[in-house]
Every structure is written in C-alpha cells, then in structure tokens.
N, C-alpha and C positions, 0 to 999 in steps of 0.2 A: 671505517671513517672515524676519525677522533671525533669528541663528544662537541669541541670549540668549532672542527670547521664543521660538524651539524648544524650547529647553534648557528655561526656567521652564516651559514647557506638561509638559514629558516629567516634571521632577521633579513636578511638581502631579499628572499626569495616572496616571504611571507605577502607584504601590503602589494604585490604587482598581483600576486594570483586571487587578493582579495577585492581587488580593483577593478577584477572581470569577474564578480561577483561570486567567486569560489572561494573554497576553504582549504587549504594545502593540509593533506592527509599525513601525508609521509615523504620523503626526501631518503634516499639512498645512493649512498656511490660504491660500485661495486668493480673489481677488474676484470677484466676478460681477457686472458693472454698480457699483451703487454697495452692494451688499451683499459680506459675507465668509462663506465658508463653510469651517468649521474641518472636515477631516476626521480621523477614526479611524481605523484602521485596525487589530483585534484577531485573534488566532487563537492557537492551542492544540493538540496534538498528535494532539486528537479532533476538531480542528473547534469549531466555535460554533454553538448554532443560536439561532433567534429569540429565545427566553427569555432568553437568555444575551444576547444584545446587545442586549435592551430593558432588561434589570437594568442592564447596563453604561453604558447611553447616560445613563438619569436616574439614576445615580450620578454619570456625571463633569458632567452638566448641571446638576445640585447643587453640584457645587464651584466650577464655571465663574462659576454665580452669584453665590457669598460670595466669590469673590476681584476681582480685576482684572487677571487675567491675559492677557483679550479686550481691555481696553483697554475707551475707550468706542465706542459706536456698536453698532449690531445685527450678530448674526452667526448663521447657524443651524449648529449640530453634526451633523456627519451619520458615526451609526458603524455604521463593516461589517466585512467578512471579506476576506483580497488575492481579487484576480481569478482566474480561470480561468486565467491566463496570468502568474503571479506569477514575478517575478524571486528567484533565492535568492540570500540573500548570507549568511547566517547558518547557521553548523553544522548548529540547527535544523530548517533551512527543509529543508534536505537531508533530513533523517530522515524528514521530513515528507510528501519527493515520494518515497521508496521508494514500487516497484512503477509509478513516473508515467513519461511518455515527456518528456527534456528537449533541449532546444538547448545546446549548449554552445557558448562562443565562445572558442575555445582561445588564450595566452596567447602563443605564440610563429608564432598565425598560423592562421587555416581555421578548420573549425569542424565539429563531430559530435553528433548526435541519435542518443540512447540512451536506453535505461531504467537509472534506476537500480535495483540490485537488493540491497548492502547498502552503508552507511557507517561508517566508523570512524575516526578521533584525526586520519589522513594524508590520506584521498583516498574514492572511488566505487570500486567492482564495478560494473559494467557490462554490461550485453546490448544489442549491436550489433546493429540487425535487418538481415536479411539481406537481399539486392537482386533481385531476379527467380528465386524460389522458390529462392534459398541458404538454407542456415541462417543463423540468425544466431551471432553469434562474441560471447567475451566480452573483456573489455577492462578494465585497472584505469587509474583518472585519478585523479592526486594532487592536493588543492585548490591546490597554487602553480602546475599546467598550466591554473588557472582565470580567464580572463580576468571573464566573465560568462554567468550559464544563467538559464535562462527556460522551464518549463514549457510543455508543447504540450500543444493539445486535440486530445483525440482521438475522432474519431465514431462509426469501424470497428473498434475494440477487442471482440474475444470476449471474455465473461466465460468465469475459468476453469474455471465450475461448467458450462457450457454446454458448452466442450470434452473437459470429461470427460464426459459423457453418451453 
C-alpha cells in the first residue's frame, strides 16, 4: 500500500473510528489472490468488544463506500482488535499492557521479559520474575533503552484473587 493511500485511508478512516470512542491502531491493505483485504485495526483503553466493532466496521464500510479511497475493484474490510501478542509502539499501548508480561528488545543490545507494573512521561517500573524459586527484582526501563516490546501470552499466570485465597 503506498504511503498517500495510507495517509488518505487514516484521514478518512481516523475521526469515524474515534467517534465510537477508539483509536485506530493500524490500517493495512494486503492482496490475497486477485482480491484485497483492507484491514483495521481498533482498540481503546478498555478493550473493544463485538458491538463496538460491528458499529465501527459498518460505519467505516459506509464511508469506504461514498468515497474512492479503495480505488476500483473489490475489497473486503475486515475490522478487529491487535493480537495476543501485540507490538507496543505507542505511549498508549504501554498503559495498556500494565500488569502484562512483555519482551523487551533492548536498544544497546539483549533483551528482558518483564511485567510491567507502572508507566509515566520517561520509561516502565518493572517486575523482573525471578529464575528457579528467586524472587523476582524490580527494574526501571526508560523508553530510549527501547528498541522494540511485544507482549507475551501467558498460560500459567495465578490470578491474584486465587493467590490470595
């Protein structure tokens, strides 16, 4: 996708998906055979659930329609929520994964998996987990030690209602 129809998709697309109280993440058009499939990408600081991305999908499939922003030719819109395993690049997204377990991929080299535990203006608080029954340690990371993070799933996570019990 050229960088202009990005740009025209994001201004078109942008204030509809802000308007149902989300923040458009990401925008791709990608081909599949001889079809295009424009994706979405939406989320918000509570999440999104189904309502909320059927209201949003046939609002921006409304605009898609009265403009020519797709160009001609068929395309189908497919809008969702990032993955399990979302890349953060945005101040945001940070906020977002407090309490999450993330990969870090540190800027001057290596790389550490941590939970975040708070964020603010310069960097993460961090909880190190600990390695064969240590505690775990904490740790502060400034966003310019940031090369790139990427949220981890996690299977074996206690809930903390369950530990306190």
């Amino acid at each position: 996708m050229s960088t202009t129809q990005s740009e025209r998709l994001r201004e078109l697309l942008e204030p509809l998906v802000s308007s149902q109280g989300l923040d458009l993440e990401e925008i791709a058009v990608d081909s599949v055979g001889r079809k295009r499939v424009l994706r979405v990408v939406v989320d918000s600081d509570t999440g999104a659930d189904l309502d909320q991305i059927a209201d949003v999908s046939r609002a921006l499939s409304a605009k898609l329609d009265e403009t020519d922003a797709m160009g001609e030719g068929e395309y189908t819109l497919e809008v969702g929520t990032p993955g399990a395993e979302r890349s953060l690049t945005e101040h945001r997204h940070y906020v977002r994964a407090v309490d999450r377990l993330v990969k870090f991929q540190l800027t001057e080299g290596g790389e550490l998996v941590a939970r975040i535990l708070k964020v603010d203006d310069e960097g993460l608080d961090l909880e190190v987990p600990g390695v064969k029954g240590r505690r775990p340690t904490s740790r502060r990371l400034a966003f310019s030690d940031i090369g790139k993070a990427r949220v981890q799933v996690e299977f074996n996570r206690k809930n903390e209602k369950e530990e306190e019990a």
